[in-house]
N, C-alpha and C positions, 0 to 999 in steps of 0.2 A: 504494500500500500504506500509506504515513504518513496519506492521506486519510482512509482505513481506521479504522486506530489511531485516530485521534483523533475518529470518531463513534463508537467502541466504548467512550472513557473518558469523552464529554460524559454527564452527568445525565440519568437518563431522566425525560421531563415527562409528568406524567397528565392527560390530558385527561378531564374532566367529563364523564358519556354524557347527552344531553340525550331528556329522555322525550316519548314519540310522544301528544299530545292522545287523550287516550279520548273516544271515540265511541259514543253508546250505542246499542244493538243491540237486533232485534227486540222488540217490545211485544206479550204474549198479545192476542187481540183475541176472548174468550167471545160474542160479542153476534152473532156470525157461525156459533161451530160450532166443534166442536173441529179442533185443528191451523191454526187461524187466526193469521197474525202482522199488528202494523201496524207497518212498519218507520218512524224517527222520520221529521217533516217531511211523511209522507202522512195523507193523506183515508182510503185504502182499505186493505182488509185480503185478506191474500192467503195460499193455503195450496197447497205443492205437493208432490204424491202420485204414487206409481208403484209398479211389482211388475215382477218379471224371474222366468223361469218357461225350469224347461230338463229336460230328456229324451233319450229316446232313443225311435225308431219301431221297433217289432219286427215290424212286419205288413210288412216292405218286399215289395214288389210283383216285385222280381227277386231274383236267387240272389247278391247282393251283401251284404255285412253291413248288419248296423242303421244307419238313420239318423239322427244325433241332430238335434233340434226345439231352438227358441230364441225363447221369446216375450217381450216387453215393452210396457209402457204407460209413459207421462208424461202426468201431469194436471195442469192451473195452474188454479187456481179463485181470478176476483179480482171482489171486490166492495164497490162503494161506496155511500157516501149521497149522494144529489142533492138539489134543492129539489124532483123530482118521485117519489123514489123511491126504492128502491137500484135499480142498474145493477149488472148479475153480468156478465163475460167468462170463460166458460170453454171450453178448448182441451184436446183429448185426444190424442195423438199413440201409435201403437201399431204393431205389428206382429206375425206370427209367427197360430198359430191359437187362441190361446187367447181 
């Protein structure tokens, strides 16, 4: 308890908060197409896109209530300059009936 007491009357010290290095963030990249970024350090510029899309079925095919539907997509569109060209990688991942 005396232990106590006596860190409760020492000085309290303020420590300095030391600031976190900024890093700069994505760069518009027009030359490619809107929603284009070139993140720093890269070659390429990349833009990624999706939609989510939701419902309900009312045609259900038995005497049970409505069905609700659930669709989505994910696009990555990346594209760079090479010495023969640009090179596009693009991936679409999706589901659902839309």
């Amino acid at each position: 308890m005396a232990g106590a007491a006596l860190l409760l009357a020492a000085p309290a010290v303020a420590i300095e908060p030391q600031k976190a290095p900024v890093t700069p963030g994505p760069v518009p990249c027009p030359s490619k197409g809107p929603g284009f970024v070139r993140f720093p350090g890269s070659g390429s510029c990349i833009r990624v896109s999706g939609r989510v899309a939701a419902g309900m079925d009312l045609r259900s095919a038995t005497e049970s209530a409505a069905t609700p539907t659930v669709a989505g997509r994910l696009a990555i569109d990346n594209r760079a300059d090479t010495d023969l060209g640009e090179v596009r990688t693009y991936v679409r991942i999706g589901n659902g009936r839309r």
